[in-house]
C-alpha positions in Angstrom: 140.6 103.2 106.1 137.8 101.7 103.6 136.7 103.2 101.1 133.0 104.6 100.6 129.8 102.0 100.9 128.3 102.1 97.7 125.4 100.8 96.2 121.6 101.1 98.4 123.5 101.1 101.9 125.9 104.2 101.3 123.6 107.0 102.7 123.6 104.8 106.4 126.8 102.9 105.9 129.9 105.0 106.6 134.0 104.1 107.3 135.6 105.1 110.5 139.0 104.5 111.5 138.5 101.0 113.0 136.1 100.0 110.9 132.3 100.2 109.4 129.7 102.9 111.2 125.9 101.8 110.2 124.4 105.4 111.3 120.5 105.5 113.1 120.2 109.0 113.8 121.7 111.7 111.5 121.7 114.6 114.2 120.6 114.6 117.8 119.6 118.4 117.3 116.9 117.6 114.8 115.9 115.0 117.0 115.7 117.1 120.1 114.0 120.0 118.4 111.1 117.4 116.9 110.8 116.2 120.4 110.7 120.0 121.8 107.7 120.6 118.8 105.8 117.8 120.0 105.6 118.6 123.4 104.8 122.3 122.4 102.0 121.0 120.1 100.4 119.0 121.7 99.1 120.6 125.2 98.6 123.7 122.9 96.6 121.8 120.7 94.1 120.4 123.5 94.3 123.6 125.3 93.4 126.2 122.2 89.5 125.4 122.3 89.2 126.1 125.9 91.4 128.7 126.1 89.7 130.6 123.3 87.0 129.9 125.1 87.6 131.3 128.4 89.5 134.4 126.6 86.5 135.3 124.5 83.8 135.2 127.5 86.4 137.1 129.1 86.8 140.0 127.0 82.7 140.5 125.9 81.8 140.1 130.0 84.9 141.3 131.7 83.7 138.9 134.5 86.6 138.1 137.0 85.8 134.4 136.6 86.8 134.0 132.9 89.7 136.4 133.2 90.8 133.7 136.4 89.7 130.4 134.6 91.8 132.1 131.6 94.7 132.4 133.4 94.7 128.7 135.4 94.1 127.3 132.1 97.2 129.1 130.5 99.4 128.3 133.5 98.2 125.0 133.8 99.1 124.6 129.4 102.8 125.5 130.3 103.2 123.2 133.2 102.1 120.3 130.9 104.6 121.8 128.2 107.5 121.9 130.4 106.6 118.3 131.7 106.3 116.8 128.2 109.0 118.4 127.1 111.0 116.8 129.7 109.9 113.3 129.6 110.1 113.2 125.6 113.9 114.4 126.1 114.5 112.1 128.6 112.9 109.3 127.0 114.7 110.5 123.9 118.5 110.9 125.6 117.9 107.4 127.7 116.7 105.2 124.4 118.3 106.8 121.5 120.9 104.5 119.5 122.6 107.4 116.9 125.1 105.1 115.7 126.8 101.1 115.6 130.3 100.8 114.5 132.4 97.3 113.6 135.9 97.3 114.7 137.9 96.2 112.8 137.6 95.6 109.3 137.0 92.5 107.7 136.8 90.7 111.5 135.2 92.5 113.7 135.9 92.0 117.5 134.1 94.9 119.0 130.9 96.6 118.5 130.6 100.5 119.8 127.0 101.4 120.3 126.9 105.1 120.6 123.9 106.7 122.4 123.0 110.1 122.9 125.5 111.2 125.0 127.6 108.2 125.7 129.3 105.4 123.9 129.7 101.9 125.1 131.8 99.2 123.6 130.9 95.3 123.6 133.1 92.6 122.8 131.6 90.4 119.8 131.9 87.6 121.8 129.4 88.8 123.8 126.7 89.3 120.9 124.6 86.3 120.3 123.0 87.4 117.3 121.3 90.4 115.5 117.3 90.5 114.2 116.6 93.2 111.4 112.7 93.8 112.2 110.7 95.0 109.6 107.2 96.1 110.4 104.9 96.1 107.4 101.3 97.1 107.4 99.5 96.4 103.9 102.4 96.0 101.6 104.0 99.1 102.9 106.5 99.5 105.5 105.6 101.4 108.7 108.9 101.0 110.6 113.0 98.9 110.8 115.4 98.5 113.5 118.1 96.7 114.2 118.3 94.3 117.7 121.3 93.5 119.1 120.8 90.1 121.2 123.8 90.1 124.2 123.3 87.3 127.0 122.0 90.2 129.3 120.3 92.3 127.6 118.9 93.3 124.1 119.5 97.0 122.5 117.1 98.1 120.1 118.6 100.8 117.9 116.1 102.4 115.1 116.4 105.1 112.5 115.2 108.5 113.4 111.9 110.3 111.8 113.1 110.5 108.1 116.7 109.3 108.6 118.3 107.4 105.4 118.2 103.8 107.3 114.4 104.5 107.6 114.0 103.8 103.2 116.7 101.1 103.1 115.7 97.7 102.0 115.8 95.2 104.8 117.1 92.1 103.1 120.0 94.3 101.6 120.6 95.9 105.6 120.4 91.9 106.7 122.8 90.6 103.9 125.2 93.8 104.7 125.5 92.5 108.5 125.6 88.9 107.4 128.9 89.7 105.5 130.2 91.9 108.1 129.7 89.3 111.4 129.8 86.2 109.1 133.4 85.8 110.1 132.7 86.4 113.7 130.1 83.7 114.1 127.2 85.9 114.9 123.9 85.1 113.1 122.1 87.6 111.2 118.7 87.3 111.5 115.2 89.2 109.4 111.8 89.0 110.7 108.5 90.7 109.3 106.2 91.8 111.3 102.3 92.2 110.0 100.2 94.9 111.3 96.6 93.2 111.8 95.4 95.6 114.6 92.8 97.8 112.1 90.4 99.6 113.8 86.9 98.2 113.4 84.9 99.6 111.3 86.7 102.5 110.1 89.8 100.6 109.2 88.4 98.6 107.5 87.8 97.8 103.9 83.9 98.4 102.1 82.7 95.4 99.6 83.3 98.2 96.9 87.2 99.1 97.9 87.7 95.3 98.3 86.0 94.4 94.7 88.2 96.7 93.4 91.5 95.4 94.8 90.4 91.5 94.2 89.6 93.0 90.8 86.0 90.9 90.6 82.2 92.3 90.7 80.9 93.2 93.7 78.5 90.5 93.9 81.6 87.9 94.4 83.1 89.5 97.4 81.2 87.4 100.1 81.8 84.1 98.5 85.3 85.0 98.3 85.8 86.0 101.8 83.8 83.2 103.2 86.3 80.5 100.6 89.2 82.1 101.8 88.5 83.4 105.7 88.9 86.9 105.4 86.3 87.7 108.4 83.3 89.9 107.9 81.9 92.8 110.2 78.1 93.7 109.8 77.2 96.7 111.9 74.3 99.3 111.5 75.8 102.8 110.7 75.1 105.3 113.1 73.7 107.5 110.9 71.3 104.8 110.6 70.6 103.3 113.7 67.6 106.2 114.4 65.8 106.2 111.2 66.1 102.9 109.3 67.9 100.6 112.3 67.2 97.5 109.7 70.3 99.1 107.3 73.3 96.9 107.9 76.8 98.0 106.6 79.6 95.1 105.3 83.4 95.4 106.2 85.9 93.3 105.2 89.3 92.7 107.8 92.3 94.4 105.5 95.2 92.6 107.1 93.4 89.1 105.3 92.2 91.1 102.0 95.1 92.6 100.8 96.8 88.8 101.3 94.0 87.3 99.3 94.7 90.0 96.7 98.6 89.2 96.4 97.0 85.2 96.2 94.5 86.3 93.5 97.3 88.6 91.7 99.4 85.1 91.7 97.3 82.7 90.7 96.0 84.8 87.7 99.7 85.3 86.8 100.4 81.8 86.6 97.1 80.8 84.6 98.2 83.3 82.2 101.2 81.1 81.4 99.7 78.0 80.0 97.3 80.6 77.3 100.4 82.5 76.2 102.5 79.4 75.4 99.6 78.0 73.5 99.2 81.1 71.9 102.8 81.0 70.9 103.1 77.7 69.8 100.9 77.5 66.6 102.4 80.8 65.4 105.6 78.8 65.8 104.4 75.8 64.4 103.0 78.5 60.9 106.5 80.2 61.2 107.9 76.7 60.6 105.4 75.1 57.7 106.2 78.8 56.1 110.1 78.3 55.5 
């Protein structure tokens, strides 16, 4: 049996028996009982106004038609929690991935994909190729999983709400599975995906927010987004649109923004280079006429 992964893979990176375990989903409980909570939640959440509603008109007129609307609405809360509740467990029993494991060491032949309740093992062979997907929105990461490519079918196995594999860095999970399938002839592939879908105009950015990110004036936020196509949105607020519909707010798209802000961050970087050098080389030059 191996010995321990160690380094930034060893809380999702295990050894079994046969081989190497690359764990998704820490504990189907937790996962069921998040599912549960949600589908508790949420009609209780929507319901809660109207019930409170009903319950109070109720109880100050005793009228017969609160006390019944009360009661349909309650009943009719619980169906839709015992119909979510099902669907999200089913959904989550049917799609859940908890676990991959390599067999054997060093070269693999088989790949056991372990679902909720079931485990099915494919012959390496049969795997084409495997993407690590890493959705980023920002600069920040909103979600990873791991696609296994097969000549059928493709099985998408991602890390549970706060599981371990959901903070590990993608090119270090991509070079892991490069070293383990190298040998088996199975390319190992990483793609980023960019969120760009901000909602208009709340998502996006003010000419003050994106001034302060560009790190320029105010005043120089237009020309910059017009040199380097970040598009604009002018819209009246509606707070506005009654009193003084002439008043015209500015929004900048963030997905284009915060890349011209990595490209300004760059380019002053680099013209920092040529100052510094000069700056060190008459001290050198002194350093030398001094000895």
């Amino acid at each position: 049996m191996a010995t321990r992964h160690h380094g930034p893979l060893a809380e999702v990176v295990s050894p079994v028996t046969a081989g190497w375990r690359l764990l998704f989903v820490p504990s189907r409980t937790r996962e069921l009982a998040v599912a549960l909570g949600g589908s508790i939640m949420l009609p209780a959440m929507f319901a809660a106004p109207f019930l409170l509603a009903a319950l109070v008109a109720a109880a100050i007129t005793g009228n017969s038609f609160f006390w019944g609307s009360f009661w349909v609405l309650l009943a009719l809360t619980v169906v839709a929690v015992i119909l979510l509740a099902v669907g999200l467990m089913y959904v989550a029993a049917s799609t859940m991935v908890r676990w991959v494991e390599f067999h054997p060491l060093g070269n693999p032949a088989q790949v056991v994909i372990a679902r909720f309740l079931r485990s099915s093992t494919m012959a390496m062979a049969d795997l084409q190729r495997v993407v690590v997907i890493e959705r980023l929105s920002l600069g920040q990461r909103r979600s990873i999983k791991v696609v296994l490519h097969t000549d059928s079918e493709k099985v998408e196995c991602e890390p549970a709400a706060f599981a371990p594999l959901g903070r590990v860095d993608a090119q270090a999970l991509t070079d892991w599975l490069t070293e383990q399938l190298g040998g088996s002839q199975v390319a190992v592939e990483r793609q980023t995906e960019v969120q760009r879908d901000f909602v208009r105009p709340d998502g996006w950015w003010t000419p003050s927010h994106t001034a302060e990110l560009w790190r320029v004036p105010v005043g120089e936020v237009d020309g910059i987004a017009a040199q380097r196509g970040v598009e604009i949105y002018r819209y009246t607020p509606r707070a506005a649109a009654m009193y003084s519909p002439a008043t015209t707010a500015t929004v900048y798209d963030p997905g284009r923004a915060y890349e011209v802000a990595e490209e300004l961050r760059a380019e002053r970087a680099a013209g920092q280079a040529p100052h510094s050098a000069a700056a060190t080389g008459p001290a050198e030059d002194d350093a030398t006429d001094s000895r």
